[in-house]
N, CA, C and O atoms as a DFTB+ gen file, in Angstrom:
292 C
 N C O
     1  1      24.762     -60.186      81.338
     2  2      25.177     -61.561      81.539
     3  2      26.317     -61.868      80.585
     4  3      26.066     -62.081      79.399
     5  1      27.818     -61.907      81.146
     6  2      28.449     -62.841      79.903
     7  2      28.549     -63.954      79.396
     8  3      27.471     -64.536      79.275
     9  1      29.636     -64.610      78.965
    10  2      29.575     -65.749      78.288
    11  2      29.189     -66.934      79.238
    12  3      29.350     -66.746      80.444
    13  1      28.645     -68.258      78.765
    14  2      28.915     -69.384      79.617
    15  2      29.595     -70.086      79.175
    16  3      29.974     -70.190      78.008
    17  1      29.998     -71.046      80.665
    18  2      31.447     -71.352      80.037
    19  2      30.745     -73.225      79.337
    20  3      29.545     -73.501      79.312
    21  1      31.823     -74.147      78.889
    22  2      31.546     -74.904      78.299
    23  2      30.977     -75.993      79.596
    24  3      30.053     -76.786      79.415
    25  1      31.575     -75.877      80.646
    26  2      31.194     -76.731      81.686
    27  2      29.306     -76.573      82.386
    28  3      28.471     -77.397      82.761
    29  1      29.335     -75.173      82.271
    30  2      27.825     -74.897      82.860
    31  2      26.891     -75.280      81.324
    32  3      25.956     -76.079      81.368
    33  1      27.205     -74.755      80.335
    34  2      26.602     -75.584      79.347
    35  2      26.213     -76.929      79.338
    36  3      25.060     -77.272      79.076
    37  1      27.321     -77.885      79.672
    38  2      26.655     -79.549      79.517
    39  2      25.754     -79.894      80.693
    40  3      24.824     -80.700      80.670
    41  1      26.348     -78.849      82.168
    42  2      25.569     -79.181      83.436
    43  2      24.334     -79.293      82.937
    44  3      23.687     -80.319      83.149
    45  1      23.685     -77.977      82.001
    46  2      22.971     -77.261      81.825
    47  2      22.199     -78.381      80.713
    48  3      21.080     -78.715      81.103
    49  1      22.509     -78.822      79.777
    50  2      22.301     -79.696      79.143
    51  2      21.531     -81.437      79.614
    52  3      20.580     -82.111      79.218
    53  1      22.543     -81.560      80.593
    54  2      22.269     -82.720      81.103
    55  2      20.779     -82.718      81.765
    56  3      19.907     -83.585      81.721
    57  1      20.797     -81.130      82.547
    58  2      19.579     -81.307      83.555
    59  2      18.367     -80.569      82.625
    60  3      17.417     -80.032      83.194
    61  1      18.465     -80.583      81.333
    62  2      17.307     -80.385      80.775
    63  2      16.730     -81.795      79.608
    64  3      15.641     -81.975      79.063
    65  1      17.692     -82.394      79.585
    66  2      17.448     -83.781      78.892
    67  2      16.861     -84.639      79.826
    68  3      16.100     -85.530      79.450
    69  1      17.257     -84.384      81.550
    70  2      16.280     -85.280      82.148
    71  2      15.076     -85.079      82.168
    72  3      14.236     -85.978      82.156
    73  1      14.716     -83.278      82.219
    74  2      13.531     -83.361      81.955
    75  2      12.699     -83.390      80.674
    76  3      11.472     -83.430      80.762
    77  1      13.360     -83.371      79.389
    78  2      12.922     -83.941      78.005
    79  2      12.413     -85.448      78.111
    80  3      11.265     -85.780      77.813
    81  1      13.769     -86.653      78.741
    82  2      13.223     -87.730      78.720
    83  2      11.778     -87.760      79.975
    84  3      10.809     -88.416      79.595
    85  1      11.722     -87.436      80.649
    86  2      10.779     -87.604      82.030
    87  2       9.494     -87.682      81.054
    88  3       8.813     -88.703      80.969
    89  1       9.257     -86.625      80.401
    90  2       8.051     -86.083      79.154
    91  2       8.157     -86.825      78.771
    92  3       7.374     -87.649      79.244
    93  1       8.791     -87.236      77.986
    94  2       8.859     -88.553      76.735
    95  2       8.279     -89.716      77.119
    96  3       7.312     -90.211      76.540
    97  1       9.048     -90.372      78.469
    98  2       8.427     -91.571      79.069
    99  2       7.022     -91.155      79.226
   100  3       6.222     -91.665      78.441
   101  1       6.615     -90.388      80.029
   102  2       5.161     -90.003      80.598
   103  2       4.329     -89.910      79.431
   104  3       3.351     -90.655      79.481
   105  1       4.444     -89.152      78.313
   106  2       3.241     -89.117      77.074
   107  2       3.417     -90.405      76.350
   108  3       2.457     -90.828      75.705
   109  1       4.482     -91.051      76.377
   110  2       4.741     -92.108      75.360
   111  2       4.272     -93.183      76.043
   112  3       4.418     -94.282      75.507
   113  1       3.656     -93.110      77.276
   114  2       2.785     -94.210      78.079
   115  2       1.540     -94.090      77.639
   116  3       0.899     -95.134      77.517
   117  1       1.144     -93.299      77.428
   118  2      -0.512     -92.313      76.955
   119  2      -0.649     -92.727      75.480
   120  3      -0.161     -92.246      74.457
   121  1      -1.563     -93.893      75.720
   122  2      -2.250     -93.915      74.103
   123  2      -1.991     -92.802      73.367
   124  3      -0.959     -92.533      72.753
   125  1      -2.792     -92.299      73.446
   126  2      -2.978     -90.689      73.028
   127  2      -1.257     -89.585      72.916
   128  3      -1.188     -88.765      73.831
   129  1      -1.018     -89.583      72.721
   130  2       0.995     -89.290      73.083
   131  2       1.712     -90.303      72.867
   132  3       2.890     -89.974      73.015
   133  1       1.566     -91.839      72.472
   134  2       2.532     -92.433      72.677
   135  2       3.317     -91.804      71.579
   136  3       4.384     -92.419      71.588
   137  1       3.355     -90.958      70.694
   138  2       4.112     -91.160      69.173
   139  2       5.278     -90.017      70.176
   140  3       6.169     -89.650      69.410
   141  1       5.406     -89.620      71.109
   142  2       6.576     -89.119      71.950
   143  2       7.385     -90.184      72.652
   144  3       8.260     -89.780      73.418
   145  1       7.214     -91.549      72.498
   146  2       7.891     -92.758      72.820
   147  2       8.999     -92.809      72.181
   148  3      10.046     -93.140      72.738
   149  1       8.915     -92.455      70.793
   150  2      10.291     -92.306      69.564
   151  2      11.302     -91.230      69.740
   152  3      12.097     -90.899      68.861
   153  1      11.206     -90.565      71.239
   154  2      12.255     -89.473      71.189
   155  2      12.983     -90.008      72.066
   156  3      14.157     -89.639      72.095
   157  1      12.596     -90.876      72.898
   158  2      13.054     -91.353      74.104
   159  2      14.772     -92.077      73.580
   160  3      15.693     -91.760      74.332
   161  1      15.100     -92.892      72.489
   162  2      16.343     -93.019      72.280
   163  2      17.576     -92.206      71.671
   164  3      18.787     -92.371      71.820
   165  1      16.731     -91.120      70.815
   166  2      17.455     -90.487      70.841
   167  2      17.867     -89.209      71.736
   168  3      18.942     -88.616      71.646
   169  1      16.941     -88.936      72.506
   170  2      17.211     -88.486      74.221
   171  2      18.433     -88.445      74.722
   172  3      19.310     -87.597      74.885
   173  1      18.179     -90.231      75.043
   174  2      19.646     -91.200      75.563
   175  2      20.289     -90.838      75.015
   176  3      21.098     -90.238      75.723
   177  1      20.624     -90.760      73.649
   178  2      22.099     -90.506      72.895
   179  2      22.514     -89.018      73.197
   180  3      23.668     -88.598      73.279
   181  1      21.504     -88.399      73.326
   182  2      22.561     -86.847      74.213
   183  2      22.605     -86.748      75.143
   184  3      23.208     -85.701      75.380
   185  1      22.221     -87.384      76.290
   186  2      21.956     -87.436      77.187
   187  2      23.463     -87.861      77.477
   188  3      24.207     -87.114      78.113
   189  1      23.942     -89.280      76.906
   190  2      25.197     -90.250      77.036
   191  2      26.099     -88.798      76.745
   192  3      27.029     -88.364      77.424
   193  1      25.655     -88.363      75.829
   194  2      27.119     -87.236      75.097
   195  2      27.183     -85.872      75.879
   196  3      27.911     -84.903      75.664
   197  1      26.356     -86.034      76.711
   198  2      26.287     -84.244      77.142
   199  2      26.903     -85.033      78.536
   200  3      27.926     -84.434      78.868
   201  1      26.575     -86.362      79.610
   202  2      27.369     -86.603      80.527
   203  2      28.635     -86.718      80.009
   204  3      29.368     -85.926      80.602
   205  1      29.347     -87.470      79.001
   206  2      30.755     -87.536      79.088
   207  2      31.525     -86.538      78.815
   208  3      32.739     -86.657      78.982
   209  1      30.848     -85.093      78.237
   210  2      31.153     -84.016      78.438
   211  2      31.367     -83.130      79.293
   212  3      32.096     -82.140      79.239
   213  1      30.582     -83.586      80.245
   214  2      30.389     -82.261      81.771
   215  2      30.999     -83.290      82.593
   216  3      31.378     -82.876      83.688
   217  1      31.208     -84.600      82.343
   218  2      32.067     -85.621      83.551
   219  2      30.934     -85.322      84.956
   220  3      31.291     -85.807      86.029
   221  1      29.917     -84.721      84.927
   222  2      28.991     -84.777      85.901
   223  2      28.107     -86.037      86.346
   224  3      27.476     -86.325      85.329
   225  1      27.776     -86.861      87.285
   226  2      26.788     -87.565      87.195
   227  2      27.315     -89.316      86.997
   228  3      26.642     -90.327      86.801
   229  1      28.946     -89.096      87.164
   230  2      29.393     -90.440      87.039
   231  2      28.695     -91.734      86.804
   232  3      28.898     -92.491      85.855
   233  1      27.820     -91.905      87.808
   234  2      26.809     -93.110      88.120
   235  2      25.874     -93.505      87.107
   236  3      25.566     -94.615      86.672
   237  1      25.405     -92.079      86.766
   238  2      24.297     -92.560      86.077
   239  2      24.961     -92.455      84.537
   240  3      24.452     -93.325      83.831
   241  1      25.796     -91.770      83.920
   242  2      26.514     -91.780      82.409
   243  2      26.955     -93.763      82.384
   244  3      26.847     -94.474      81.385
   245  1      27.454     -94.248      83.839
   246  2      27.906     -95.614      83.828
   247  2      27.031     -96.662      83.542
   248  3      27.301     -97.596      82.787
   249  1      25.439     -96.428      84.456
   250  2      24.242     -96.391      83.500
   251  2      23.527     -96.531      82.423
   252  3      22.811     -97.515      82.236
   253  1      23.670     -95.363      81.433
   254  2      23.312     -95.208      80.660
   255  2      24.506     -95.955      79.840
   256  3      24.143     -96.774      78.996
   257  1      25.684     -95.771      79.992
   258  2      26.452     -96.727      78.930
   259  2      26.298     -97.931      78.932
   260  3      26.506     -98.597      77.918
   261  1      25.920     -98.432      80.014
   262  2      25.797     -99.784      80.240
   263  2      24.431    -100.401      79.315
   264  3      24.392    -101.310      78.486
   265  1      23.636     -99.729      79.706
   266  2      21.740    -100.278      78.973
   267  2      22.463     -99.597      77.868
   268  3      21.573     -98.766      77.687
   269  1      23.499     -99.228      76.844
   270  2      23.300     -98.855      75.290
   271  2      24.265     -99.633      74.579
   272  3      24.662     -99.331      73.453
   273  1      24.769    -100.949      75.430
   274  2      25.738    -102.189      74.902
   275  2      24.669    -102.715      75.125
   276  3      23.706    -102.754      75.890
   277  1      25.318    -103.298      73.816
   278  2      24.385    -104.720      73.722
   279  2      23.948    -105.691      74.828
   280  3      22.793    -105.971      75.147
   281  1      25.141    -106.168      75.370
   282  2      24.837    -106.867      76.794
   283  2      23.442    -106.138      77.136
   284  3      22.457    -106.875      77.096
   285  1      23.285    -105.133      77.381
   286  2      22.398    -104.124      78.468
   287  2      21.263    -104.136      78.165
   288  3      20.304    -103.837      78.877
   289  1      21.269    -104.770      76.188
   290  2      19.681    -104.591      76.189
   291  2      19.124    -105.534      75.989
   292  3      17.893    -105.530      75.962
């Protein structure tokens, strides 16, 4: 396998932070797990940085920038 390039990296990035946050929400609902509730923002913050990197996912990076202004929250 050679190198990857920087673009399949953030793809790659992006679609494993959705499933980091998915976990996060789900145990951090659970009495028992909620203390996985506290990863959930900083999630978002790579989540925001790994879309404006891969420019993948337009909609939802517009999204996520939006709910992390103030207005949004």
């Amino acid at each position: 396998m050679g190198p990857v390039s920087a673009e399949i990296f953030w793809l790659a990035a992006v679609e494993r932070l959705a499933q980091a946050l998915g976990a996060y929400g789900r145990l951090g609902a659970n009495p028992d797990t909620a203390r996985f509730g506290r990863y959930v923002e900083p999630g978002l913050r790579m989540m925001r940085r790994a879309l404006d990197r891969s420019r993948a996912c337009p909609r939802l990076a517009a999204l996520l920038q939006a709910l992390a202004s103030p207005a949004g929250r």
